[in-house]
N, C-alpha and C positions, 0 to 999 in steps of 0.2 A: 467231815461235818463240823460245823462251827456251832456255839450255842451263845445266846443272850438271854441274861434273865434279870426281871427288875420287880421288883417288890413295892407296891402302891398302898398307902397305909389309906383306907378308909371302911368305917363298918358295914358297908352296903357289899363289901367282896362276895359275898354268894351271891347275892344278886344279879350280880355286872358277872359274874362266872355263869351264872347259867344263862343271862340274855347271851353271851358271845355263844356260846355254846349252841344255841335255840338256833340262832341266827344262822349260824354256818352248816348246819345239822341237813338240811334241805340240800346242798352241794358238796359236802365234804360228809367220808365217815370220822363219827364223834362216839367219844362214851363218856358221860359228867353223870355227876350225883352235885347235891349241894355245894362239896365238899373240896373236890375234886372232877377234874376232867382231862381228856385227850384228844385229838385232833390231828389228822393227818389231810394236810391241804395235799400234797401229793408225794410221791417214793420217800422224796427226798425232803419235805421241807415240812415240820411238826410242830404243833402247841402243845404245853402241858399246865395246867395251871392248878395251885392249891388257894384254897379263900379257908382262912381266921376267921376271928374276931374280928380283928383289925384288919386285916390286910388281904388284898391278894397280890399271889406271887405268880408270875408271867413266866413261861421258857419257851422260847424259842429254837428251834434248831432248822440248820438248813446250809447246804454249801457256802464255801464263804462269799462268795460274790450277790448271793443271795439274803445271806440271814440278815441284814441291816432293812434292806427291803420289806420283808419278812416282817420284824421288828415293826416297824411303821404302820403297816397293816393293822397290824394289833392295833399297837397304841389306837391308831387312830377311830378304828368302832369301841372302843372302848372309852374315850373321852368322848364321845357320841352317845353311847349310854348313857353317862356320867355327866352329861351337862349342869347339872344341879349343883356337882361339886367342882372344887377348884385341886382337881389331883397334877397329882408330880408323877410323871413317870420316867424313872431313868435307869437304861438298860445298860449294864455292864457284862 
């Protein structure tokens, strides 16, 4: 299992944690509070995320032929939320 995780500095991160959350919550099992959350899109392939003040922090995990895909996914409903802002998201 391979992991990516990228840290996005903005103060709306609980917010943008529980919209992704909300979102996926209907097809995927989820467990978030403000704070924190989990996700398990299937066996193998996971979200995990914490929201600051500033920031939230994204983990990805998932085989490796997978987690980059994975990765994308995210980012991309989450600069869908975030349209208002101009975030940086960059996964290592």
């Amino acid at each position: 299992m391979d992991k990516l995780t990228a840290t996005v500095e903005t103060p709306n991160a609980s917010r943008y944690l529980q919209q992704l959350f909300k979102h996926w919550s209907h097809r995927f099992e989820t467990e978030f509070t403000p704070e924190r959350g989990t996700l398990s899109f299937s066996d193998d392939q996971r979200l995990a995320a914490t929201a600051s003040d500033s920031a939230l922090t994204l983990v990805v995990e998932a085989p490796g032929d997978k987690v980059e895909g994975l990765a994308k996914v995210v980012e991309e409903h989450l600069l869908r939320f975030a349209f208002r802002e101009d975030l940086t998201v960059s996964w290592a």
